[in-house]
C-alpha positions, 0 to 999 in steps of 0.5 A: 500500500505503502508503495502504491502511494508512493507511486501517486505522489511521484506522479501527481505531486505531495499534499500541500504541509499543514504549515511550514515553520521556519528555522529550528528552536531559534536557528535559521536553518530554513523552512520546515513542512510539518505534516500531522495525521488525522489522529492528531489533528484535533491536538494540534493547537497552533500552527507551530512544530512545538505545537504538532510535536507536543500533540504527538508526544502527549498522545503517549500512554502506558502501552504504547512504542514511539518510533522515529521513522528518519528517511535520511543518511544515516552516517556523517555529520552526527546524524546516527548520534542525533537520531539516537538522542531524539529516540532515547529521549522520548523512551526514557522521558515518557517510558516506552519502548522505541525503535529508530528505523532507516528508510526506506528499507524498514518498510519490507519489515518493521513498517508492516508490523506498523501499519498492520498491528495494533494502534499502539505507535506513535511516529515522528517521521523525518525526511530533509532536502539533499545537499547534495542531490543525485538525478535519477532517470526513471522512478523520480527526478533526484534521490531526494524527491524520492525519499520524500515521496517515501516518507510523505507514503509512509505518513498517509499509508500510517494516517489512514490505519488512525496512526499517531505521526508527524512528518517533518521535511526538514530544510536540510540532513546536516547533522547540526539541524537534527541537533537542532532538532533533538534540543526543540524535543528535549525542551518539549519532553522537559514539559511533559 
């Protein structure tokens, strides 16, 4: 299913954000499209990325597992280390297990028990512009429209089970915004 909307984002084009922001926790990194299922929507109390994540991390009860979805390189830059702090944060602050999946490879395997199982994840959903982006010929224009389709795939194929997510499409996958990143959601858990 997952793919099929894949497939219909690269041909007709990504629904429009819910907002976009711009900059992270004060640093002018660029705009950030903010993307949040049906299931939180209602949660949501302004147009902000404090607001959408303070939603997603709220709906949290006992019971439940928090999964980072990062359709991003994994290695360089910090990434792999901000990432961990992001996903580690929430599981201790909010004591749930976690998970931190790569994408799009988890989608043949942990991604059916997501959207298959019981409705008991939460999913913050990452995904950024390439730097240094490489043209495709056939499936998408670049690498980096492709691993964008895929998460904005994953979010409605997610969304349309009722599942809790945010999607954030971050201005760029350099270490220092997910750091940027992980500092907005440690201040957010500090509230909670």
């Amino acid at each position: 299913v997952a793919k099929k909307e894949v497939l219909s984002i690269l041909a007709n084009g990504a629904r429009s954000p819910e907002f976009v922001e711009k900059g992270l926790a004060g640093i002018p990194v660029g705009d950030v499209e903010v993307h949040v299922s049906e299931a939180l929507r209602e949660s949501v109390e302004d147009e902000s990325l404090v607001s959408a994540l303070r939603a997603l991390f709220g709906s949290i009860v006992p019971g439940d597992y928090f999964s980072l979805n990062a359709f991003l390189p994994f290695t360089g830059e910090g990434r792999r280390e901000a990432l961990e702090e992001i996903r580690h944060s929430v599981a201790d602050r909010l004591g749930v297990a976690s998970c931190l999946e790569i994408g799009p490879r988890y989608l043949h395997s942990t991604g059916q028990l997501q959207k298959g199982g019981p409705n008991c994840g939460v999913f913050l959903i990452l995904s950024a512009d390439e730097l240094k982006d490489i043209p495709l010929k056939r499936e998408a224009e670049s690498l980096g429209a492709l691993a964008k389709a895929q998460a904005s795939g994953d979010l409605l194929t997610l969304a349309s089970r009722g599942r809790r997510c945010v999607h954030l499409h971050l201005p760029d996958n350099s270490g220092v915004t997910l750091r940027a990143l992980a500092a907005v959601i440690r201040e957010i858990l500090a509230e909670l």
